[in-house]
C-alpha positions as CSV (number, residue, x, y, z in Angstrom):
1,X,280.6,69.4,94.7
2,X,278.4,68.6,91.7
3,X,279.2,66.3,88.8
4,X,278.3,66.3,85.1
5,X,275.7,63.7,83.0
6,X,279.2,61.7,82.9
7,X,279.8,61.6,86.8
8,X,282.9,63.5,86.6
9,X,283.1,66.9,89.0
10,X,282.7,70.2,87.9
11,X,285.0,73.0,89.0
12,X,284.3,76.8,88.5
13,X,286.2,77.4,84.9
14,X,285.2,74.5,83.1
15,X,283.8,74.4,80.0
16,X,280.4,72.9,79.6
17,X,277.6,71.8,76.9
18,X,273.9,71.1,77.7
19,X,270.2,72.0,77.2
20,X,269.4,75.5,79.1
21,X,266.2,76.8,78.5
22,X,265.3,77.2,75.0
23,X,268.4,75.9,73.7
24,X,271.6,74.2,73.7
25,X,274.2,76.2,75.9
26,X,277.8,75.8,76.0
27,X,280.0,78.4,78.1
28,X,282.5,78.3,80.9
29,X,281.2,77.2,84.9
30,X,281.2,81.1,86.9
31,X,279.9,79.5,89.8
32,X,279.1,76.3,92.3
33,X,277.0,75.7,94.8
34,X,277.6,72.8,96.6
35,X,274.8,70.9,98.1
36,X,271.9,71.3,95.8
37,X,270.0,68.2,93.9
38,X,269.5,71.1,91.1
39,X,270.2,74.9,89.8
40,X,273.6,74.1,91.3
41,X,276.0,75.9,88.5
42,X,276.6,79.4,86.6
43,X,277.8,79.5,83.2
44,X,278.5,82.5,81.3
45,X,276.3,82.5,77.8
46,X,276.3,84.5,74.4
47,X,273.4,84.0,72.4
48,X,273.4,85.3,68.9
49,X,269.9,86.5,68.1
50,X,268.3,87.5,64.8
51,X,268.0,91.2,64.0
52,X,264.7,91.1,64.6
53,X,265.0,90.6,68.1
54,X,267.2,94.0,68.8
55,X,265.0,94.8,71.9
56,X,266.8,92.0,73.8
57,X,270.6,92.6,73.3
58,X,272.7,94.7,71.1
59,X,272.9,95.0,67.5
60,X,276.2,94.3,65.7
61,X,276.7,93.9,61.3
62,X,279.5,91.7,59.8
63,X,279.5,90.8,56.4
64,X,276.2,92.6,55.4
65,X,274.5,90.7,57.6
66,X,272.7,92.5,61.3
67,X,272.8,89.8,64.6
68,X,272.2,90.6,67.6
69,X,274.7,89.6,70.9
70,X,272.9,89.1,74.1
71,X,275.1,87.8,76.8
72,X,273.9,85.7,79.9
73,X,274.5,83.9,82.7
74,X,272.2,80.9,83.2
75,X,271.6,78.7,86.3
76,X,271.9,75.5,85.6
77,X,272.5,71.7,87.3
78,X,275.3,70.2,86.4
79,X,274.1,66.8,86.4
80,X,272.1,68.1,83.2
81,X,275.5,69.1,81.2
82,X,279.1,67.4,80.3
83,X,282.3,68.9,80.6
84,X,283.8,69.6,76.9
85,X,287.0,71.2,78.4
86,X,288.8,71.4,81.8
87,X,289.4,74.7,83.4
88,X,293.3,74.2,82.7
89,X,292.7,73.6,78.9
90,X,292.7,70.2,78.6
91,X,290.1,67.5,77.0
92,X,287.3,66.3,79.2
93,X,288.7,62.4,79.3
């Protein structure tokens, strides 16, 4: 099973934070794969887009103001990211 930047394993409903892409992504683990040096974990992403960008997602308005909500799941390795929360709710110690 894979560990985080910390050394500390990551189970499938963990909570974790890192760079993906383009940008920072924090989201829950979907999926393992054990055995891989790298693209080794799932997690479940919303990005929040600016209006302008309404071809990629879908276009919701709060407060005046027009985002747009483009959920995601990126691969990722788990090495790369740190657990912020444990599947069962508690603090990463």
């Amino acid at each position: 099973m894979p560990h985080d930047r910390n050394g500390k394993l990551v189970e499938v409903g963990d909570v974790v934070k890192g760079m993906g892409y383009r940008h920072e992504v924090i989201g829950p683990v979907l999926s393992i794969t054990a055995g891989c040096s790298s693209c080794d974990m799932q997690v479940a992403v919303i990005e929040v887009l600016p209006a302008e960008c309404q071809a990629f997602g879908r276009l919701f308005s709060a407060n005046g103001k027009s985002l747009v909500i483009l959920p995601s799941i990126n691969t990722v390795t788990a090495k790369d990211f740190e657990i912020i929360q444990k599947a069962d709710g508690t603090d990463a110690v």
